[in-house]
C-alpha positions as CSV (number, residue, x, y, z in Angstrom):
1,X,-39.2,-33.0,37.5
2,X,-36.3,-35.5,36.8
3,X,-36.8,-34.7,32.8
4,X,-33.1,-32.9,32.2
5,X,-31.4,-36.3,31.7
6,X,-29.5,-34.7,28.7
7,X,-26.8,-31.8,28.3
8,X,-29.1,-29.9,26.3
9,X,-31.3,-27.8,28.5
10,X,-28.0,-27.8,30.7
11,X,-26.3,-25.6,27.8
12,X,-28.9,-23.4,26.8
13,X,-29.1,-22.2,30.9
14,X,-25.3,-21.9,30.8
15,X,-25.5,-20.0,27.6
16,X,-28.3,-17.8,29.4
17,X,-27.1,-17.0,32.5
18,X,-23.9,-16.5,30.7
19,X,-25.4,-14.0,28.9
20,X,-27.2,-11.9,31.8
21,X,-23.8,-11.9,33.9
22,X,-25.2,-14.7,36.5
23,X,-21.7,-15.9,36.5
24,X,-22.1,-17.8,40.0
25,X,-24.9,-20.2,38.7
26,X,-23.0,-21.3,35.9
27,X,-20.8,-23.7,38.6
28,X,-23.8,-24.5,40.1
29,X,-25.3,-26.1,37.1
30,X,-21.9,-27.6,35.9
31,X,-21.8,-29.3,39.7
32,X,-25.5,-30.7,39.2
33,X,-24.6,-32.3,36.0
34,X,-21.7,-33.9,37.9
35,X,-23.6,-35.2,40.3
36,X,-26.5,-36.4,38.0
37,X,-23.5,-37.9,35.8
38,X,-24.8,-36.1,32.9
39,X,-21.6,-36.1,30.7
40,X,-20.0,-32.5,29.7
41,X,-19.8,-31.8,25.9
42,X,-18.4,-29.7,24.3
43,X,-21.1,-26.8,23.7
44,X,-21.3,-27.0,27.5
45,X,-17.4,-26.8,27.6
46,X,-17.2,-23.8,25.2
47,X,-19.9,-22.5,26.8
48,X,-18.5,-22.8,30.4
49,X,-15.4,-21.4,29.2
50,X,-16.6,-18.3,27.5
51,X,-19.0,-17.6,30.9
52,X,-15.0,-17.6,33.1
53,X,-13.6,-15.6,30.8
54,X,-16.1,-13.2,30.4
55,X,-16.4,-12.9,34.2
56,X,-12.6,-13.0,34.4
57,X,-12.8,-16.2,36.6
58,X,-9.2,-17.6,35.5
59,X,-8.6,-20.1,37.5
60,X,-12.0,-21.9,36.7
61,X,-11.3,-20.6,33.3
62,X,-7.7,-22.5,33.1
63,X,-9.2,-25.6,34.7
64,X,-12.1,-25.9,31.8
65,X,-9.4,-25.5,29.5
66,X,-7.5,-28.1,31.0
67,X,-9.9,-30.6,31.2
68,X,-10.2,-29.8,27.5
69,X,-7.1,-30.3,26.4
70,X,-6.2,-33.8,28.5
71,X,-9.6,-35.6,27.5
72,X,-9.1,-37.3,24.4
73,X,-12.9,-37.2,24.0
74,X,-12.4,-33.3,23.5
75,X,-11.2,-31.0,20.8
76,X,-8.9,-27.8,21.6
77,X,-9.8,-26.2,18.4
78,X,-9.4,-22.4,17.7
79,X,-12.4,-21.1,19.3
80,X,-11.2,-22.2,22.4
81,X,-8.1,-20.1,22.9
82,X,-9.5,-17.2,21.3
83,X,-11.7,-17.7,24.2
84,X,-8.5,-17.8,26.5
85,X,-6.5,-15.6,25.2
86,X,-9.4,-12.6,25.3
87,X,-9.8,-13.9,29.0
88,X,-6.4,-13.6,29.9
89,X,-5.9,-10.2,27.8
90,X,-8.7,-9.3,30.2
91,X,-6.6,-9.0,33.1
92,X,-3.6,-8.1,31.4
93,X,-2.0,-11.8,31.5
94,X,-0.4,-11.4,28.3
95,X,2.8,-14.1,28.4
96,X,-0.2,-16.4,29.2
97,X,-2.3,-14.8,26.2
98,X,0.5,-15.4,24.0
99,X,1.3,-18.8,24.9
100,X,-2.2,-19.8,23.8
101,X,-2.3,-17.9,21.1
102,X,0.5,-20.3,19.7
103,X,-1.7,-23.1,20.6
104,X,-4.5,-21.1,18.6
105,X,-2.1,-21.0,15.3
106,X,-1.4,-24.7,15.1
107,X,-5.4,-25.1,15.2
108,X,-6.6,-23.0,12.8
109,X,-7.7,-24.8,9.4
110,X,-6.2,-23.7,6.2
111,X,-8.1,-20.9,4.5
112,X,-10.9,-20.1,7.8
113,X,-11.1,-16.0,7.6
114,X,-13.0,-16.0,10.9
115,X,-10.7,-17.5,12.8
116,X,-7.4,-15.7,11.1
117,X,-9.3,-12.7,12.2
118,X,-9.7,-13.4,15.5
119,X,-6.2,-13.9,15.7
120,X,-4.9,-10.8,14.3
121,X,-7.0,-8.3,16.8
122,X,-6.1,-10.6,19.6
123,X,-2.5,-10.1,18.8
124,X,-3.2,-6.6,18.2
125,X,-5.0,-6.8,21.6
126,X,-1.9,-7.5,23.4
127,X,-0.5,-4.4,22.9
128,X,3.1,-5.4,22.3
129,X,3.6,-4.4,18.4
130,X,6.8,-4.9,15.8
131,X,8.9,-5.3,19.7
132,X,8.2,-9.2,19.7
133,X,7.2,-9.4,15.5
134,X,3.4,-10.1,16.2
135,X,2.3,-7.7,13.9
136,X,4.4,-9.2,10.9
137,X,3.3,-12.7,12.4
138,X,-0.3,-11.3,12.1
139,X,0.1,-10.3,8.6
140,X,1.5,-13.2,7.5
141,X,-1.5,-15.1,8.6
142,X,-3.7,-13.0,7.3
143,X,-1.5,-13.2,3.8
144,X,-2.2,-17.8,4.3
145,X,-5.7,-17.2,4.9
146,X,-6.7,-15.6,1.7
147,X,-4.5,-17.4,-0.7
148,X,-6.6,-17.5,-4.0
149,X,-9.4,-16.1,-1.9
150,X,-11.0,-12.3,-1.7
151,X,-9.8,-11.0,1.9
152,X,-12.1,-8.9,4.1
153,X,-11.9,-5.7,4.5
154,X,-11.7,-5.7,7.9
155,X,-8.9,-8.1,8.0
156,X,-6.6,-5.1,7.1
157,X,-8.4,-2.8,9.2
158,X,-7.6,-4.5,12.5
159,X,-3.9,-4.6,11.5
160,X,-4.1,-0.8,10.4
161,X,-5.7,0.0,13.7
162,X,-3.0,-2.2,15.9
163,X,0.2,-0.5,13.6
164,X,-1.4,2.8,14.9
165,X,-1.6,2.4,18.2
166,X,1.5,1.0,18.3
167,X,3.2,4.3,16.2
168,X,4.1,2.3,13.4
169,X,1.7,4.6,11.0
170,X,3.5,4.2,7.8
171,X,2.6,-0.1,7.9
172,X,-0.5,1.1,9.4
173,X,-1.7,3.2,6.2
174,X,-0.5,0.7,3.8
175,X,-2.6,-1.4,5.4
176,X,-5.7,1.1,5.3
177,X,-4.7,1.1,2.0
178,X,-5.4,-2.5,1.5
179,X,-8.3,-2.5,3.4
180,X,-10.3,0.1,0.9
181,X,-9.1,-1.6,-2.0
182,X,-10.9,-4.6,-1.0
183,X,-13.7,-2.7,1.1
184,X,-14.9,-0.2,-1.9
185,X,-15.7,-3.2,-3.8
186,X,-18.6,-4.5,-1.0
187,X,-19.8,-1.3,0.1
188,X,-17.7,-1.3,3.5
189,X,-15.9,2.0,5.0
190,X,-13.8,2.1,8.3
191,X,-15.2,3.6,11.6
192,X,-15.1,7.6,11.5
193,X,-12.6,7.8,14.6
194,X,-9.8,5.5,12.7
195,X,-10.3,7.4,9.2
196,X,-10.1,10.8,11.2
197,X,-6.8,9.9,13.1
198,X,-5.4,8.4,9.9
199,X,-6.0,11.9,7.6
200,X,-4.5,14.1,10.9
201,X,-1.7,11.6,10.8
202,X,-1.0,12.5,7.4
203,X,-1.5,16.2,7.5
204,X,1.1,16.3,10.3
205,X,3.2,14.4,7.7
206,X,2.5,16.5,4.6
207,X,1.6,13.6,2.9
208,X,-0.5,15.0,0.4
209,X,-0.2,12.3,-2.2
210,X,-1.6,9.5,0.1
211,X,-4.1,11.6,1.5
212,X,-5.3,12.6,-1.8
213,X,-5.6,8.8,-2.8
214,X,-7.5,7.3,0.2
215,X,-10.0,10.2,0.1
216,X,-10.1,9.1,-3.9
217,X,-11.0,5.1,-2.8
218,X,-13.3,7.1,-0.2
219,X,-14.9,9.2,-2.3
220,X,-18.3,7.3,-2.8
221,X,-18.5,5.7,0.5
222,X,-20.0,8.4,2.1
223,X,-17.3,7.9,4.7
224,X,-16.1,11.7,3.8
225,X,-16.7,14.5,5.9
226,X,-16.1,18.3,5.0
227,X,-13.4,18.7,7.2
228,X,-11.5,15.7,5.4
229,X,-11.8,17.4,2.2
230,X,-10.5,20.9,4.5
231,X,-7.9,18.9,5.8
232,X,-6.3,17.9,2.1
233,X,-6.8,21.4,0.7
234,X,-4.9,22.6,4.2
235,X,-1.8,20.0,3.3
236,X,-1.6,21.1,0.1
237,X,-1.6,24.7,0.7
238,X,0.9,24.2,3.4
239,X,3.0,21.7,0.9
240,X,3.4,24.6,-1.8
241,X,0.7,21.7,-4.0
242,X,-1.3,23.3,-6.2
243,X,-5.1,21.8,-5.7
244,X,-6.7,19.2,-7.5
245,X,-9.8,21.0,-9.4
246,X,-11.5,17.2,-9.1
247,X,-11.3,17.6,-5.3
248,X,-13.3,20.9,-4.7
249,X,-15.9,19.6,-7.9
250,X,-16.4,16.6,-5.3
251,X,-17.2,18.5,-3.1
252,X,-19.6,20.6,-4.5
253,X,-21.2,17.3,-5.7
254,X,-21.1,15.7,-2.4
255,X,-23.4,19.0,-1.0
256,X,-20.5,20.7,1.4
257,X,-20.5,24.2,0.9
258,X,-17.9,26.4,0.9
259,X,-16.9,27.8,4.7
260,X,-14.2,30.1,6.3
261,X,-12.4,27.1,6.8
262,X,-12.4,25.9,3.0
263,X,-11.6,29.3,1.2
């Protein structure tokens, strides 16, 4: 009806086809607007960008973020390369994920959690660990962003995760560590899986005194299962420890009964 003289309604069928996977309409739309001389801003940029990637159309992907960074009317701001870099991670381009994950660091404003976040599991993401320093770069950045600030929780967590996977488990349990510290204070508690594979990691180690103390910052999460109480009474029996009298009254209090397992 000739009324779509604006990038408005242009964006919000972007950002829903985008959403439903109709990747190939996405060009269409863009190519209208070109035709109809309806200029491209940037929530149709970021948008456009974010529909490649998702559908792991680099090369349209790269030319958006091209376009981006030569116009001077543009901003390649954070969001952007996160954008990239989880596109290129996608298809397992990670010298090009890096390279923009460079770019992402000298756009990030001072003190922005969010977007110090989405750097640390994108670096994590990549899969390459202490071998080129990314972790320690990732924790550093982490350590800028909550200067004089309360971190998240779940900043730690992405780091502990990524140290894990990468073998590295005793930087990866000082920063569980760190991340229920902060976490017990707002109610959060990691993902059963991570806490599971962390307390078998430590039983294998005989690490009874770190055990003992995450299942302590744990203790009124409702994070605890029976068998991670089983699995501390297990490492100190097989450490020669005697056991805590606080640990099986928590129990009791926390409703597990006493099993084959436990006596």
């Amino acid at each position: 009806m000739g009324m779509a003289t604006t990038s408005f309604p242009y964006n919000m069928m972007i950002s829903l086809y985008s959403k439903i996977g109709e990747h190939s309409k996405i060009h269409v739309l863009i190519q209208e607007m070109e035709n109809l001389g309806i200029p491209l801003d940037m929530f149709t940029l970021k948008t456009q960008i974010s529909a490649y990637a998702m559908a792991s159309d680099i090369s349209r992907m790269e030319k958006i973020l091209n376009h981006i960074e030569e116009d001077p009317h543009c901003i390649a701001d954070w969001e952007v390369y996160s954008v990239a870099a989880n596109g290129y991670l996608k298809v397992g381009l990670i010298e090009k994920a890096l390279t923009v994950l460079k770019k992402m660091e000298g756009t990030m404003p001072l003190g922005r959690k969010l977007a110090f976040q989405h750097l640390v599991s994108l670096y994590s993401s990549t899969g390459l660990g202490a071998r080129k320093g990314l972790f320690d770069k990732a924790e550093l950045a982490i350590s800028k962003a909550i200067e004089g600030r309360r971190p998240f929780a779940s900043s730690w967590i992405i780091l502990a995760v990524g140290y894990m996977q990468n073998k590295q488990m005793d930087k990866a349990v000082e920063m569980l560590k760190k991340a229920l510290l902060v976490g017990r204070m707002r109610g959060w508690r990691p993902n059963s899986n991570t806490l599971d594979a962390f307390l078998e990691y430590l039983e294998g180690q005989g690490d009874v005194e770190v055990m003992e103390e995450i299942i302590m910052l744990l203790k009124d999460s409702g994070a605890l299962t029976k068998d991670s109480y089983n699995r501390l009474l297990r490492t100190s029996v097989a450490t020669g420890r005697s056991i805590s009298s606080g640990v099986l009254d928590q129990m009791k209090m926390k409703g597990f009964t006493t099993d084959e397992v436990t006596q």
